[in-house]
N, C-alpha and C positions, 0 to 999 in steps of 0.2 A: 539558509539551506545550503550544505553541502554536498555535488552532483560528483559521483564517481564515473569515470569511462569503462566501458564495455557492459555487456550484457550475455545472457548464456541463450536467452531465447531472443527474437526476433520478428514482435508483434508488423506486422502491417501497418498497425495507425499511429504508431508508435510518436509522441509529438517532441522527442528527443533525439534524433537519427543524430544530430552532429555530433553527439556526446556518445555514441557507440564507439566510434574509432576515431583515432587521429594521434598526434602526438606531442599534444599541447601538456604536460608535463608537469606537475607542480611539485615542490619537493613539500612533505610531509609538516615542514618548520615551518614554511611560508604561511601553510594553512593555519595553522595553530596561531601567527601570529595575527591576521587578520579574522579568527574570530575572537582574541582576545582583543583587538581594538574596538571589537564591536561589544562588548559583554557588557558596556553602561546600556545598550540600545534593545537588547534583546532577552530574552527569559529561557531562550532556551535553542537546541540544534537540531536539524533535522536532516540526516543521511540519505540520499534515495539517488538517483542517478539515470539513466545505466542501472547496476546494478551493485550497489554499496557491498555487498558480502562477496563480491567477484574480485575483491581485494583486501583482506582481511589483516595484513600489518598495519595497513593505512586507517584503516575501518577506528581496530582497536584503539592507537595511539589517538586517533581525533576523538575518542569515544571518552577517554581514560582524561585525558585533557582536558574537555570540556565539564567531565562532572568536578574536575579538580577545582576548577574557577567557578563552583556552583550554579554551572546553568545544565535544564533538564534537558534529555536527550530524547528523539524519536528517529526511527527505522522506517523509510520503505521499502517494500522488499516483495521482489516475486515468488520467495519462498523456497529455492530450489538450491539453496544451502541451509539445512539447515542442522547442520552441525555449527557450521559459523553462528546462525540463530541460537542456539541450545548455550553457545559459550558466552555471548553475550547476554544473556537472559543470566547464567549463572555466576558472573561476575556483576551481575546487577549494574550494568551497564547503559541500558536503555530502559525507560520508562514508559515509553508505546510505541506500538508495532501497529505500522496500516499493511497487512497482507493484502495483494493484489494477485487474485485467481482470474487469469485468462481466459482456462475452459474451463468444462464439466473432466473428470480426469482422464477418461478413453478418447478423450477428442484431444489429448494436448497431440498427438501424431499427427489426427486430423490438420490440427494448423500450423504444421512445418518443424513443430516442437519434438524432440527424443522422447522417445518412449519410456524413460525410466522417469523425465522430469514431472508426470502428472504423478508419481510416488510420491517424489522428493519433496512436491509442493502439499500433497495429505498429509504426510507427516512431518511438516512445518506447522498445517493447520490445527493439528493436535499436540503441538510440542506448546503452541502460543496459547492455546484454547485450556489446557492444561498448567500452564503458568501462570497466566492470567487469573484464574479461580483459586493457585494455590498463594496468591499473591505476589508473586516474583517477577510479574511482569505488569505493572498496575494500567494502561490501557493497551487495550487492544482491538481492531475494528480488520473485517473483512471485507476488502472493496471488489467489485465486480462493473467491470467498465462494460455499456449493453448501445449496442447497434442494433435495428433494425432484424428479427432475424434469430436472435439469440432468446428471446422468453422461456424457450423450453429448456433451454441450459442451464437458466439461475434455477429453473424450478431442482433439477440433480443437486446444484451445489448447495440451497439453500438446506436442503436436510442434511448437508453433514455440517450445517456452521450452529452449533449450540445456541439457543433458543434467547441465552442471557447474553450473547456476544453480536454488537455492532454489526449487520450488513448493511453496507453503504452499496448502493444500486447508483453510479457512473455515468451519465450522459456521456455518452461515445460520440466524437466529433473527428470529422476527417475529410478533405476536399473531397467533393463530387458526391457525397453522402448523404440525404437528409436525414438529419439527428431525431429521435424519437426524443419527443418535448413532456412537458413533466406531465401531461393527463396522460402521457403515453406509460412513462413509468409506474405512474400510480394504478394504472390498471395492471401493468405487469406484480408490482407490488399484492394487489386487494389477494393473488391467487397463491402468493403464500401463504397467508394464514399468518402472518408475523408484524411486528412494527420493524420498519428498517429506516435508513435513512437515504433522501435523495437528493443527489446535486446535478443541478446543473448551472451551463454558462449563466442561462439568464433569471435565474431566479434563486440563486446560490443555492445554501442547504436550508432541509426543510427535516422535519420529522416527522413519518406517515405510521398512523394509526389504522388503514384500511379508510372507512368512512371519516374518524377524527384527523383533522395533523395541526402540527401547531408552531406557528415558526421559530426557530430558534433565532433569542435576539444576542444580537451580535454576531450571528456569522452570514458572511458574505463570499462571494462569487468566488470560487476557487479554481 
């Protein structure tokens, strides 16, 4: 995994704050050469940060790189480029995109966030949602990080994320907090009306059917 510095929003629980600023520097080559040291060990890269589109020569060149040396690429991404999104998607650059929506879109103000960014971030989710279906973007999952507080929020977001695309529902973790644990999700979950999927610290991912779920084998604690 490759972590970019900066970011354009500025979550609260955010569990990256050192990697927002500083000036610890890497030149572009360096990277390339240590994931090519690494390329017997691994199958594939994943960009996320900060926020990996909040530097888009670096982005591309590590993007362009890596599918050169035949390992698959994946995106995180808050969404709030996505022009940067749309040109990697049409360069067929990336292989999956985890969008990570913070709010419902009238609340991105609500939480410190600019008020053009709950756009920028819908029309990322229809740029991917739209690709994805037309093939040019082959996975794609919608994740939704949830504290204590937020159920009424996934219910806004969850009608606008397509029916056949991935929402992953987040265990929100953050000092002084008590984390809503997975019967917690799964009831937030039953009032979709949807299968999504849920992770948390202690009992990794799962995949919920409402009343069915059924563990996925091999994946663990993320």
């Amino acid at each position: 995994m490759v972590f970019f510095r900066g970011c354009p929003v500025k979550c609260w629980y955010c569990h990256n704050q050192s990697i927002l600023t500083g000036e610890d520097r890497r030149p572009v080559e360096e990277v390339k050469e240590l994931i090519r040291s690494s390329a017997l060990l691994i199958s594939g890269v994943i960009f996320s940060g900060g926020e990996a589109t909040m530097q888009p020569p670096a982005l591309f060149a590590l993007a362009r790189y890596s599918r050169s040396i035949g390992l698959s690429t994946g995106l995180h991404t808050n969404g709030v480029y996505p022009d940067v999104i749309r040109k990697l998607i049409d360069e067929r650059l990336i292989d999956h995109i985890a969008l990570d929506i913070k709010a419902e879109w009238n609340l991105y103000t609500v939480r410190g966030k600019e008020r053009a960014v709950g756009k920028q971030v819908k029309e990322s989710l229809t740029l991917c949602t739209e690709s994805h279906h037309a093939g040019t973007l082959p996975g794609f999952e919608v994740v939704v990080t949830l504290f204590p507080g937020y159920g009424e929020e996934i219910m806004t977001i969850s009608r606008d994320v397509a029916p056949d695309i991935d929402l992953v529902l987040q265990q929100g973790v953050y000092m002084g907090i008590r984390p809503l644990d997975l019967n917690n999700l799964k009831g937030i979950a039953d009032r979709l009306g949807r299968p999504v999927r849920i992770r948390t610290r202690s009992d990794g991912e799962i995949f919920y059917e409402g009343t069915r779920s059924s563990w996925d084998a091999g994946i663990g604690e993320r």
